[in-house]
PQR file of N, CA, C, O and H, with PARSE charges and radii, in Angstrom:
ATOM      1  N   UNK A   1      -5.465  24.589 -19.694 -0.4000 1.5000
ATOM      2  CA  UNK A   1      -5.956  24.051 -18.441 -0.0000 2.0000
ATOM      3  C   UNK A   1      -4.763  23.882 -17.509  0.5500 1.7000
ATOM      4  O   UNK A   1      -3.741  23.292 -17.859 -0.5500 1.4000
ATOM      5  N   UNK A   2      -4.958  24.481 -16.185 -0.4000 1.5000
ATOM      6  CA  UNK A   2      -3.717  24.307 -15.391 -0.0000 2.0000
ATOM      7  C   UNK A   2      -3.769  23.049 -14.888  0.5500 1.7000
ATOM      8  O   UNK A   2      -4.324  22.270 -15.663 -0.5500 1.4000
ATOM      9  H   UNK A   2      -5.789  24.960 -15.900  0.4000 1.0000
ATOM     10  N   UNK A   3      -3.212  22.333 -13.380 -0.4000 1.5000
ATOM     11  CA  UNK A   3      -3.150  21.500 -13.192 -0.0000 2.0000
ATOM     12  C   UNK A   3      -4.355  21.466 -11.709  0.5500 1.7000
ATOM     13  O   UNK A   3      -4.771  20.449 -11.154 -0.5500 1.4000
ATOM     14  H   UNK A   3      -2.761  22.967 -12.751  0.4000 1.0000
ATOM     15  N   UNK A   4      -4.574  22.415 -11.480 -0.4000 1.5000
ATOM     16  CA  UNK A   4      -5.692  22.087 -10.568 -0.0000 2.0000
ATOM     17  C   UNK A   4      -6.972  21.694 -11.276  0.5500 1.7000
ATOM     18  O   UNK A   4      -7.847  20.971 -10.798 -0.5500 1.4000
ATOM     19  H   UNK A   4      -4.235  23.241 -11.931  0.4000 1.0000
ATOM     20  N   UNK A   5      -6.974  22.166 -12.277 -0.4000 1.5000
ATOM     21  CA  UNK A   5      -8.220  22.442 -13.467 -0.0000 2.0000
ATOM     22  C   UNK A   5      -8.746  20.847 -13.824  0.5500 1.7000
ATOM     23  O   UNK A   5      -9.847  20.302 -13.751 -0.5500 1.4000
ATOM     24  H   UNK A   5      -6.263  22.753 -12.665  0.4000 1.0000
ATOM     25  N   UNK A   6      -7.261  20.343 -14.285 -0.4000 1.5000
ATOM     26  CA  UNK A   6      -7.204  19.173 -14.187 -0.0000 2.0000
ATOM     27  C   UNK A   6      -7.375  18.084 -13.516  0.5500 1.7000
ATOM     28  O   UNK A   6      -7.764  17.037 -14.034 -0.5500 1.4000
ATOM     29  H   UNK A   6      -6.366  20.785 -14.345  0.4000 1.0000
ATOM     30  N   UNK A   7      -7.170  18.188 -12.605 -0.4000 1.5000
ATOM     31  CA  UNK A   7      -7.314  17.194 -10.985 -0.0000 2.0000
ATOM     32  C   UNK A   7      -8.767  17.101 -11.133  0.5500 1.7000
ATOM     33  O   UNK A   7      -9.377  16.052 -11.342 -0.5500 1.4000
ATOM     34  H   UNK A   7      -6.853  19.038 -12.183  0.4000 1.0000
ATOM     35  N   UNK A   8      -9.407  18.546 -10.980 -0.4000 1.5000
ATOM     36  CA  UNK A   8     -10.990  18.291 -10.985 -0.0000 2.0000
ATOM     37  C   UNK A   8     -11.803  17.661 -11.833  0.5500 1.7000
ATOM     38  O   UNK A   8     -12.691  16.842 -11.597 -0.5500 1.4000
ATOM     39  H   UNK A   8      -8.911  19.398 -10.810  0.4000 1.0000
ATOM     40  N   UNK A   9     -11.321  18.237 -13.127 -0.4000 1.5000
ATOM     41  CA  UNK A   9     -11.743  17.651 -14.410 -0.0000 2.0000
ATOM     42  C   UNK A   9     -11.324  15.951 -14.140  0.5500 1.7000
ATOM     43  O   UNK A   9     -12.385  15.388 -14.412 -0.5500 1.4000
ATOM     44  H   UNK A   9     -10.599  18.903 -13.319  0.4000 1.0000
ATOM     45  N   UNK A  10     -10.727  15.303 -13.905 -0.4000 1.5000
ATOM     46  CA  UNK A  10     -10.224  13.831 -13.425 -0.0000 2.0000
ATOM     47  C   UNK A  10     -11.383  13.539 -12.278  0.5500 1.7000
ATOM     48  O   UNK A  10     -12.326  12.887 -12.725 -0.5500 1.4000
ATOM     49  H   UNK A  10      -9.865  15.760 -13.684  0.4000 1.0000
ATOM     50  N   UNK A  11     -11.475  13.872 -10.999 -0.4000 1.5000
ATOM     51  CA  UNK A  11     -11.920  13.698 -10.488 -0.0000 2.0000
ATOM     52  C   UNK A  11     -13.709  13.758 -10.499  0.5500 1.7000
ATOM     53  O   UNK A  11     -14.348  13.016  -9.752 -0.5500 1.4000
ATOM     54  H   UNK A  11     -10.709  14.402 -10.636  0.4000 1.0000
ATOM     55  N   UNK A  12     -14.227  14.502 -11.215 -0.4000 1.5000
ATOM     56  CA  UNK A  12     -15.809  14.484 -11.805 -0.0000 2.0000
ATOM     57  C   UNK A  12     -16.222  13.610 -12.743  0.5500 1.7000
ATOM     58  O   UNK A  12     -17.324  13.079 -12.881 -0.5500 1.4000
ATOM     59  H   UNK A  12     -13.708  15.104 -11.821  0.4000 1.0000
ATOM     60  N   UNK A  13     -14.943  13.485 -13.558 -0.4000 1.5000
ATOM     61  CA  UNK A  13     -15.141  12.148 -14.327 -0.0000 2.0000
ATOM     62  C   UNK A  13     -15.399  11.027 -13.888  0.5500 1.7000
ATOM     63  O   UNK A  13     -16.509  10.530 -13.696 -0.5500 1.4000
ATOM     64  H   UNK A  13     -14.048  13.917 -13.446  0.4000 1.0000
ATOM     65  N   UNK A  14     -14.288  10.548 -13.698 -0.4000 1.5000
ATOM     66  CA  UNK A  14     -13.644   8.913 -12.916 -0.0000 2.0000
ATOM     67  C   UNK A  14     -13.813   9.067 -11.155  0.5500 1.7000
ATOM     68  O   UNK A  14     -13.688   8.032 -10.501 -0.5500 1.4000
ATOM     69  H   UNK A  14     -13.387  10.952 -13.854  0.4000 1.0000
ATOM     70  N   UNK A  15     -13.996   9.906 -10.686 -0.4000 1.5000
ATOM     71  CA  UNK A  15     -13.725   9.870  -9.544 -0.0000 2.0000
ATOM     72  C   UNK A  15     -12.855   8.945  -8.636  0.5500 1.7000
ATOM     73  O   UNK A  15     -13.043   7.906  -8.003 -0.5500 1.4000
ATOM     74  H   UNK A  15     -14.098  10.747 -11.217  0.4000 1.0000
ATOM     75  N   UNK A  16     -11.421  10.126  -8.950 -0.4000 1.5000
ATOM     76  CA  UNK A  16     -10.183   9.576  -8.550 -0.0000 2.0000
ATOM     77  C   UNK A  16      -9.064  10.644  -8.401  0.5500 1.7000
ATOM     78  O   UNK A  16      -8.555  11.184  -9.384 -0.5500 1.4000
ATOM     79  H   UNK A  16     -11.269  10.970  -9.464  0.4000 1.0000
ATOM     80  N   UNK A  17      -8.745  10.891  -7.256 -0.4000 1.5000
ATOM     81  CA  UNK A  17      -7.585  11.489  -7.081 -0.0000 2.0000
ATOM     82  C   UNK A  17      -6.523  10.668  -7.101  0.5500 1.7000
ATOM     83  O   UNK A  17      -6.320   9.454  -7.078 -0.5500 1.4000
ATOM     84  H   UNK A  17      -9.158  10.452  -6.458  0.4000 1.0000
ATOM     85  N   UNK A  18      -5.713  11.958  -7.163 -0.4000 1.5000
ATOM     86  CA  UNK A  18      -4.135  11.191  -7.430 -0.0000 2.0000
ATOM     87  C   UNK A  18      -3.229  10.894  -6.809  0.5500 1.7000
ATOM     88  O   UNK A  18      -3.217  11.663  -5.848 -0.5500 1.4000
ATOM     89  H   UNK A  18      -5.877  12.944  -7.181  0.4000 1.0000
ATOM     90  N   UNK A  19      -2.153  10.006  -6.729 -0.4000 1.5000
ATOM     91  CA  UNK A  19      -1.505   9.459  -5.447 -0.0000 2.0000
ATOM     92  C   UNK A  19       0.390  10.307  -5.920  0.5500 1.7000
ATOM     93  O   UNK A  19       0.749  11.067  -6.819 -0.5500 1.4000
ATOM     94  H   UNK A  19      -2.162   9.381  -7.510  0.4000 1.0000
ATOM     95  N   UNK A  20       1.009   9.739  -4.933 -0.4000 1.5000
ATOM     96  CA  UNK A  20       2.471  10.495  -5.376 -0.0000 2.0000
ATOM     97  C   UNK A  20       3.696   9.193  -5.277  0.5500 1.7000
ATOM     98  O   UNK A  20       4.514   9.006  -4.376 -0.5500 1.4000
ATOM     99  H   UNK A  20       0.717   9.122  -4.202  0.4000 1.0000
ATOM    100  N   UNK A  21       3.494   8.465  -6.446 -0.4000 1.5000
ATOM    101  CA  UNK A  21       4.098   7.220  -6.541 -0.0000 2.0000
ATOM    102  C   UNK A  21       5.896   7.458  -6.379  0.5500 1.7000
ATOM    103  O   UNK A  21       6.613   6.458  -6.351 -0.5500 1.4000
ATOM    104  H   UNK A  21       2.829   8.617  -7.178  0.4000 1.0000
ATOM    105  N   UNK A  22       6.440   8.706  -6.291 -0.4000 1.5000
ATOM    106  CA  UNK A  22       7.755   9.075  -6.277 -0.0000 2.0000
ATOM    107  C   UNK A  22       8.402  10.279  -5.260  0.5500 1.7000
ATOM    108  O   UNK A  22       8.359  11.504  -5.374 -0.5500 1.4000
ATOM    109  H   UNK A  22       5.857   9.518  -6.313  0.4000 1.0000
ATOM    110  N   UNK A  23       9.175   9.192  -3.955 -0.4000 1.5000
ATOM    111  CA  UNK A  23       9.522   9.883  -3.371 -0.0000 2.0000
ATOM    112  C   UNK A  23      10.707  11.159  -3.585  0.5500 1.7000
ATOM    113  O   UNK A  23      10.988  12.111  -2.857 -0.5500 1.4000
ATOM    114  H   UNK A  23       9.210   8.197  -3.863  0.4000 1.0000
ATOM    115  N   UNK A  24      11.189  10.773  -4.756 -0.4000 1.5000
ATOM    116  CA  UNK A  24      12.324  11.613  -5.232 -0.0000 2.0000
ATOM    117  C   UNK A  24      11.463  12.801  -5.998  0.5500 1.7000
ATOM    118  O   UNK A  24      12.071  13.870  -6.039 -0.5500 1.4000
ATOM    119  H   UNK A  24      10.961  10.000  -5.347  0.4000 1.0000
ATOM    120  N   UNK A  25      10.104  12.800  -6.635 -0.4000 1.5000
ATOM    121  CA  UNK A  25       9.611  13.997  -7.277 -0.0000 2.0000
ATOM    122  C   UNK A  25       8.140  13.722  -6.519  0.5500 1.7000
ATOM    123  O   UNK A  25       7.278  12.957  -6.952 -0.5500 1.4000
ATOM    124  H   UNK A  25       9.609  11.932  -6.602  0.4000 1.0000
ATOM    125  N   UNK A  26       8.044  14.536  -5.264 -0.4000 1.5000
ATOM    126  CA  UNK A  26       6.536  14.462  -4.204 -0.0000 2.0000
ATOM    127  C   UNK A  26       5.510  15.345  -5.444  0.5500 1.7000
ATOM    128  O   UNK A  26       4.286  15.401  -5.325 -0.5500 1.4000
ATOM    129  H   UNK A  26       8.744  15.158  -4.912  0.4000 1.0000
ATOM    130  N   UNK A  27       5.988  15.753  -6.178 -0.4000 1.5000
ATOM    131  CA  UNK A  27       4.880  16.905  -6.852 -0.0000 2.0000
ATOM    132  C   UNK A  27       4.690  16.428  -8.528  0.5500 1.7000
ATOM    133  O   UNK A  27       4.311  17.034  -9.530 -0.5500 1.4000
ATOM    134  H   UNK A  27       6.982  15.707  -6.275  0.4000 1.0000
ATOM    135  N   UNK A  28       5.210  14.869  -8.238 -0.4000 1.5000
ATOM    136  CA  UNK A  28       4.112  14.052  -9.537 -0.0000 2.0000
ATOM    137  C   UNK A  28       3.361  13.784  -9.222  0.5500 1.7000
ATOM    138  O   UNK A  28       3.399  13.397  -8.054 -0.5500 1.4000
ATOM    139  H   UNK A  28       5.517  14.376  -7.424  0.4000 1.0000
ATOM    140  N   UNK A  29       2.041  13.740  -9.930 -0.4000 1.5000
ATOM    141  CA  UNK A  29       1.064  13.004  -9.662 -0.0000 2.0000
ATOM    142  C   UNK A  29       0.344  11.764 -10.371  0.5500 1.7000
ATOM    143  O   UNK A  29       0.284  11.968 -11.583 -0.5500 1.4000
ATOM    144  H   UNK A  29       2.011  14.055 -10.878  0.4000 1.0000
ATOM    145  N   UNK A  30      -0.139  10.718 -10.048 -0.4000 1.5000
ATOM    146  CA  UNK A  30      -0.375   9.393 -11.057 -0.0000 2.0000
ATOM    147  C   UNK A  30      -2.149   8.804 -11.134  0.5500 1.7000
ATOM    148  O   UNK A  30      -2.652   7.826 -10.581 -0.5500 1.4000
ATOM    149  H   UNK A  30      -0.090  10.552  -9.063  0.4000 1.0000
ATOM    150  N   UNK A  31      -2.524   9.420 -11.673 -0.4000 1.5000
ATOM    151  CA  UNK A  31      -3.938   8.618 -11.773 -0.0000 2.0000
ATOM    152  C   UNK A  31      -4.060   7.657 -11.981  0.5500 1.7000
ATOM    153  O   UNK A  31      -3.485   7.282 -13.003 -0.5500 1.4000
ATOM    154  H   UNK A  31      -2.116  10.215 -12.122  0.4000 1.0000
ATOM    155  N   UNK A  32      -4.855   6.614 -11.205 -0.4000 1.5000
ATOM    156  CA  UNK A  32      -5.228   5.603 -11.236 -0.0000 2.0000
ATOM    157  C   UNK A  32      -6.473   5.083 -11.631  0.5500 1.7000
ATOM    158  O   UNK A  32      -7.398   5.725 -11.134 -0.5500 1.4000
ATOM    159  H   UNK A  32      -5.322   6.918 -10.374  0.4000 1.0000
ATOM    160  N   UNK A  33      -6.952   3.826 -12.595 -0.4000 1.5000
ATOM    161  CA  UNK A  33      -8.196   3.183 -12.649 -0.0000 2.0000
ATOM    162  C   UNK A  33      -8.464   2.461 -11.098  0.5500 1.7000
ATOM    163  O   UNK A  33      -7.650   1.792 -10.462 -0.5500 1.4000
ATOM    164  H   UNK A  33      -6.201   3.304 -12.998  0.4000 1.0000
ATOM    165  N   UNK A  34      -9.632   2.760 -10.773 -0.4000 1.5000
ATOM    166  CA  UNK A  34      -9.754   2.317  -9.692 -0.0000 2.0000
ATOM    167  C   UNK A  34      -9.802   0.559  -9.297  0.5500 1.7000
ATOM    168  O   UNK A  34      -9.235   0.054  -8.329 -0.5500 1.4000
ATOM    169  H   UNK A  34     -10.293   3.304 -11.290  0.4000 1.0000
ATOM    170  N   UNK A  35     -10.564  -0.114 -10.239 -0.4000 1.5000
ATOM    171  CA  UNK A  35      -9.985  -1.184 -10.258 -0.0000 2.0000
ATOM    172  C   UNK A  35      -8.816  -2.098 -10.051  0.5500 1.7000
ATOM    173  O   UNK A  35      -8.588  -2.861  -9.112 -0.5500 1.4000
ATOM    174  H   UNK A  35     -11.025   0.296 -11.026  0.4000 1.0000
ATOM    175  N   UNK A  36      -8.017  -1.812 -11.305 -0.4000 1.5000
ATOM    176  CA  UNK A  36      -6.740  -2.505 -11.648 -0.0000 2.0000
ATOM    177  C   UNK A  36      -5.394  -1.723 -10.737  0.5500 1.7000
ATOM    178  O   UNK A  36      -4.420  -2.265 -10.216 -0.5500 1.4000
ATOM    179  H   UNK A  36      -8.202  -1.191 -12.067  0.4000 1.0000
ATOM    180  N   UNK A  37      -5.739  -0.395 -10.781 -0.4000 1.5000
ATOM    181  CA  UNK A  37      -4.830   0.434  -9.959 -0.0000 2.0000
ATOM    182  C   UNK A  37      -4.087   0.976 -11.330  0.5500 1.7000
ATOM    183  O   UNK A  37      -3.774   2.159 -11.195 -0.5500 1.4000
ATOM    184  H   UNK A  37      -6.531   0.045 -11.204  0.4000 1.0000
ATOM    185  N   UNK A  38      -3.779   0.513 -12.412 -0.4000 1.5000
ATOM    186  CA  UNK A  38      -2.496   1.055 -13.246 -0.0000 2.0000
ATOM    187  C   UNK A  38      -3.287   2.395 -13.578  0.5500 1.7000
ATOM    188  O   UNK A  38      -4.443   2.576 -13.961 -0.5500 1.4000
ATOM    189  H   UNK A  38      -4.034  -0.448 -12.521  0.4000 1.0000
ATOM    190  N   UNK A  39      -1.983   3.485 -13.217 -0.4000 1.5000
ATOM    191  CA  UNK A  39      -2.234   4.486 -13.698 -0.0000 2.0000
ATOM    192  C   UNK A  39      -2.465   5.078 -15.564  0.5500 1.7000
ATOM    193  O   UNK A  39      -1.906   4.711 -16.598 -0.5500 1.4000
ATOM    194  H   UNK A  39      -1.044   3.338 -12.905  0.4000 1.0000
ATOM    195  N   UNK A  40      -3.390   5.971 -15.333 -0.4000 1.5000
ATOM    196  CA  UNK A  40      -3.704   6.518 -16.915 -0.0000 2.0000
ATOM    197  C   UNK A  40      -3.496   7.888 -16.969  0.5500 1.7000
ATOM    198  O   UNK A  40      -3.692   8.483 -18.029 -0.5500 1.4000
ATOM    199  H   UNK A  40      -3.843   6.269 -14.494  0.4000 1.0000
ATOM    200  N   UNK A  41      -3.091   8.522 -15.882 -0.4000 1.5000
ATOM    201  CA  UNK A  41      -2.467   9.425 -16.278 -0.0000 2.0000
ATOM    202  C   UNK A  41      -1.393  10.302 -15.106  0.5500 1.7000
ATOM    203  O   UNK A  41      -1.654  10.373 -13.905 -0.5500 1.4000
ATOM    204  H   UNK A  41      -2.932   8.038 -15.021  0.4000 1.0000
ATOM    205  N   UNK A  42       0.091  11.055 -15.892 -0.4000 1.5000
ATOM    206  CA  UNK A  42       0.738  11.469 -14.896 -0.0000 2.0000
ATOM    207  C   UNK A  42       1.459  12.764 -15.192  0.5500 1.7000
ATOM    208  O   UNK A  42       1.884  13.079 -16.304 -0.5500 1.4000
ATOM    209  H   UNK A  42       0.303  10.997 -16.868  0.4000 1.0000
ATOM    210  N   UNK A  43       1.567  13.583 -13.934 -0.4000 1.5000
ATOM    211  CA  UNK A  43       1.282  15.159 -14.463 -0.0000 2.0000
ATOM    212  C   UNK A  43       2.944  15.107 -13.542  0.5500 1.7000
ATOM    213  O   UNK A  43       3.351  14.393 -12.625 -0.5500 1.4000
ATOM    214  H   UNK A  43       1.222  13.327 -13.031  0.4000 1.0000
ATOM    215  N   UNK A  44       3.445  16.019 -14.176 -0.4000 1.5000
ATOM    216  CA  UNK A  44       4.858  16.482 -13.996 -0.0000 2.0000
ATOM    217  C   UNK A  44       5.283  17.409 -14.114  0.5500 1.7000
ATOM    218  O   UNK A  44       5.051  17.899 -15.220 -0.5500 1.4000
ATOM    219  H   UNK A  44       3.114  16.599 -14.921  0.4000 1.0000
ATOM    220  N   UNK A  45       6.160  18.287 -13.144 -0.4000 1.5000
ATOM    221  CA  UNK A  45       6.631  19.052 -13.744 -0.0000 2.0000
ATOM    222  C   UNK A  45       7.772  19.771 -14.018  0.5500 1.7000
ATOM    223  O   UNK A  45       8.277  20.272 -13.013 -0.5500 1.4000
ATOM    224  H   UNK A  45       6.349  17.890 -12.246  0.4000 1.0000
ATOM    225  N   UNK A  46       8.422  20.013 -15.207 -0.4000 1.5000
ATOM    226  CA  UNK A  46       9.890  19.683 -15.575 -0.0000 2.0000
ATOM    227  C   UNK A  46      10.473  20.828 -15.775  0.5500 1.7000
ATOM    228  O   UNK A  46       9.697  21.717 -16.127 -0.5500 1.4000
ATOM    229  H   UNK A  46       8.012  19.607 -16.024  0.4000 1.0000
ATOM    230  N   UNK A  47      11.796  21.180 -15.653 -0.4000 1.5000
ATOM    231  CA  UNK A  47      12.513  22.587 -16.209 -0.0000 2.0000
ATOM    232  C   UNK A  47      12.342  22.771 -17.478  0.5500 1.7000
ATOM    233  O   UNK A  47      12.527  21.887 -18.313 -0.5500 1.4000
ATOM    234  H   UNK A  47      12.426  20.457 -15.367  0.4000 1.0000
ATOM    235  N   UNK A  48      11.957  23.983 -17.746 -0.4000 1.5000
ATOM    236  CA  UNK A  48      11.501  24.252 -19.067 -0.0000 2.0000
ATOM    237  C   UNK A  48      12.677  24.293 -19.914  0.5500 1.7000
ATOM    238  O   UNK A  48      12.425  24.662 -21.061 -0.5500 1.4000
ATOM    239  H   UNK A  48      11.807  24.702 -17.068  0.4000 1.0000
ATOM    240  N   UNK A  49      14.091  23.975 -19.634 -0.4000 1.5000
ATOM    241  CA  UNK A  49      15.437  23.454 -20.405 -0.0000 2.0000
ATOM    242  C   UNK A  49      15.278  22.460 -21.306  0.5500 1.7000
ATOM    243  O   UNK A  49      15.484  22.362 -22.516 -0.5500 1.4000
ATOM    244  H   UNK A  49      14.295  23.675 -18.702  0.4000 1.0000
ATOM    245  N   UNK A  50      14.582  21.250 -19.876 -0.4000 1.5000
ATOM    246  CA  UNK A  50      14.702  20.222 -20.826 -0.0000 2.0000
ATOM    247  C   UNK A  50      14.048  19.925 -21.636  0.5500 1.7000
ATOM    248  O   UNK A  50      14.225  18.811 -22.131 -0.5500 1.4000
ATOM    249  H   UNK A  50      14.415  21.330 -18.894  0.4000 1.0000
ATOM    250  N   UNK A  51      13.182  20.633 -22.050 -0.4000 1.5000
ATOM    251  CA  UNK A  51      12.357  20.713 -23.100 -0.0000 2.0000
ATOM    252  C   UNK A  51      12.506  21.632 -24.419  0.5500 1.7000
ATOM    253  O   UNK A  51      11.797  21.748 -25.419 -0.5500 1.4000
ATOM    254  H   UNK A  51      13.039  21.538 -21.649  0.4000 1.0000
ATOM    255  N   UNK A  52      13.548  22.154 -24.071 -0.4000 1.5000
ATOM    256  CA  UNK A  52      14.246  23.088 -25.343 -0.0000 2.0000
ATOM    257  C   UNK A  52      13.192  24.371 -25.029  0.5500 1.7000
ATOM    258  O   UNK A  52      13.042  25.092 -26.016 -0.5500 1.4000
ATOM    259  H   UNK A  52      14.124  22.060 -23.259  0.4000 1.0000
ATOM    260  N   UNK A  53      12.577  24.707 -24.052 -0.4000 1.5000
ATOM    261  CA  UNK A  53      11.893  25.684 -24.074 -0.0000 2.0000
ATOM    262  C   UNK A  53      13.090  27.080 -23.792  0.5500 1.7000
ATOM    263  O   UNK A  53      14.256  27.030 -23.401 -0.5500 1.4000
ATOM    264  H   UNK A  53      12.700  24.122 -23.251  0.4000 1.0000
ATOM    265  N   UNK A  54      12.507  27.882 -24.052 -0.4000 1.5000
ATOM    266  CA  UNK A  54      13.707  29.156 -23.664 -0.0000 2.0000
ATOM    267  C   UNK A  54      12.861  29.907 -21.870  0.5500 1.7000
ATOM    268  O   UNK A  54      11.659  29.673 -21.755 -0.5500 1.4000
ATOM    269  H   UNK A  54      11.559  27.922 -24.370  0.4000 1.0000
ATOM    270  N   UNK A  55      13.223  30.329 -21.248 -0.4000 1.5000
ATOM    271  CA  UNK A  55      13.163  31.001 -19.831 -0.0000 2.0000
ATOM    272  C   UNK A  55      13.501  29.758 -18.822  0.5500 1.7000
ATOM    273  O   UNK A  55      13.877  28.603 -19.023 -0.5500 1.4000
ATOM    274  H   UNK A  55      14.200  30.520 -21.342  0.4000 1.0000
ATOM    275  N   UNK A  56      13.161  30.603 -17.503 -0.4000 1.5000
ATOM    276  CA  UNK A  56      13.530  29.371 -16.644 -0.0000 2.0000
ATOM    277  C   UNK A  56      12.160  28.801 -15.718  0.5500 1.7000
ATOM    278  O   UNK A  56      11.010  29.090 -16.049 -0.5500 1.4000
ATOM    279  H   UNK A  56      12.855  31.541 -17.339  0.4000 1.0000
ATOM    280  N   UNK A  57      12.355  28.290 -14.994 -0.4000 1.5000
ATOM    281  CA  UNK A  57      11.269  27.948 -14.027 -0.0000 2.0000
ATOM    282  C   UNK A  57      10.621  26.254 -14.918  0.5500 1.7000
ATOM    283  O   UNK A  57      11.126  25.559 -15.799 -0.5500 1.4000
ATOM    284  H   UNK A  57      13.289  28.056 -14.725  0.4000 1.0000
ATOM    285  N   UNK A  58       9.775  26.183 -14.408 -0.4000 1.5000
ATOM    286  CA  UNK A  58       9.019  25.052 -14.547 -0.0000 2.0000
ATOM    287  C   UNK A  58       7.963  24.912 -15.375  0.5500 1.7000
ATOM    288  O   UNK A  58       7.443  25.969 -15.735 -0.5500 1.4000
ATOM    289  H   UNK A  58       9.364  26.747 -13.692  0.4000 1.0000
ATOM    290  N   UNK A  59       7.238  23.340 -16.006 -0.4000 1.5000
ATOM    291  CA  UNK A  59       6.437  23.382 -16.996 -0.0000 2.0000
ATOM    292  C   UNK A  59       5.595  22.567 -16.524  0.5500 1.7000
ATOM    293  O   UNK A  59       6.092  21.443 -16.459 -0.5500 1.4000
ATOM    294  H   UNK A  59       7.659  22.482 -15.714  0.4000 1.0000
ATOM    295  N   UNK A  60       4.696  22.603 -16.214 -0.4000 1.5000
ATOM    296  CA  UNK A  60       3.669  20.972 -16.057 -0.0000 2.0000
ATOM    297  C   UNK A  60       4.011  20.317 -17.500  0.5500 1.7000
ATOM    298  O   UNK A  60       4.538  20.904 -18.445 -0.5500 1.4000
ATOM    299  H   UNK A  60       4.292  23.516 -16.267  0.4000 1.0000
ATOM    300  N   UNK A  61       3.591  18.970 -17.451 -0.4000 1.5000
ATOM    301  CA  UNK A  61       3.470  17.817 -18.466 -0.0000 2.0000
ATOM    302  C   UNK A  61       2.784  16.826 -17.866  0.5500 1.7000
ATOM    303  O   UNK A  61       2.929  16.163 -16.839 -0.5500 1.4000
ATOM    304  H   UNK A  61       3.163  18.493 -16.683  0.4000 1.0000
ATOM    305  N   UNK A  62       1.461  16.914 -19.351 -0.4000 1.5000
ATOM    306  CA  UNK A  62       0.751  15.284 -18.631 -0.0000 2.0000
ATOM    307  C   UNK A  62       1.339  14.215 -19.797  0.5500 1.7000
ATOM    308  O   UNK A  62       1.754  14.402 -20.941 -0.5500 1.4000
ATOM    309  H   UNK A  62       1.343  17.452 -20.185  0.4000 1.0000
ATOM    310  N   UNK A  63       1.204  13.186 -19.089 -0.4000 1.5000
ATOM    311  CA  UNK A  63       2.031  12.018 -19.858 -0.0000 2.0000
ATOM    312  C   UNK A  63       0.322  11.107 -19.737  0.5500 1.7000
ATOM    313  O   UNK A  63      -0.112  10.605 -18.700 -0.5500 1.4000
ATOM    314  H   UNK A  63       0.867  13.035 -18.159  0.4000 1.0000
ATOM    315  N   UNK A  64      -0.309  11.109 -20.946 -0.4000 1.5000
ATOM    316  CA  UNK A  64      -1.521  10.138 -21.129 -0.0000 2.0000
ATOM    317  C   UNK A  64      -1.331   9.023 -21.553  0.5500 1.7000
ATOM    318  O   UNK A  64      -0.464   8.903 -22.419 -0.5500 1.4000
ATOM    319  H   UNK A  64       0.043  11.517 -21.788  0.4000 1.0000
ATOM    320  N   UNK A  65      -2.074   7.818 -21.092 -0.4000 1.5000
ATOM    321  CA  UNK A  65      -2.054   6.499 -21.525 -0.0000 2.0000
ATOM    322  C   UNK A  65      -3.615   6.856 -22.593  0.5500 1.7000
ATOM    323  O   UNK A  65      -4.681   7.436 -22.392 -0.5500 1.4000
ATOM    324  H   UNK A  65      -2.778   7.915 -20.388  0.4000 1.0000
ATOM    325  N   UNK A  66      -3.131   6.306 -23.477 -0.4000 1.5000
ATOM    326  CA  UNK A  66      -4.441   6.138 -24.825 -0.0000 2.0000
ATOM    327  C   UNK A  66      -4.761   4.594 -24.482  0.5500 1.7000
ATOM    328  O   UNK A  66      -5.609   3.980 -25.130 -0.5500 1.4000
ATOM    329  H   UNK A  66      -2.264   5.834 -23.641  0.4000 1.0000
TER
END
C-alpha cells in the first residue's frame, strides 16, 4: 500500500486527515484521534541508508501506535 492508498484508507475509516506537525520534515504526516488530538499514526519518509537498505532515494515508514 503506498501512501496515498493510505491516507484514504485512514480517512474512510476514522475520518481524518493528516496534519504536518514538523516544520523541519513538511512531508510527515500525523494522524490524529479526533477527540483527544494525540496522534495514532505517522508516515515518513526516510533515506533508504538509514535503514540499512541498499540503493538510494527514499522509503515511506508508518510508525503505528497499538
Amino acid at each position: 500500500m503506498d501512501r496515498t492508498k493510505l491516507a484514504e484508507h485512514i480517512q474512510e475509516l476514522y475520518q481524518v486527515s493528516p496534519d504536518h506537525p514538523f516544520a523541519k520534515h513538511p512531508t510527515f504526516e500525523a494522524y490524529r484521534h479526533q477527540r483527544n488530538r494525540k496522534w495514532f499514526a505517522l508516515v515518513m519518509d526516510i533515506p533508504r541508508e538509514k535503514l540499512g537498505l541498499e540503493g538510494d532515494g527514499m522509503i515511506d515508514v508508518v510508525n503505528v501506535k497499538m
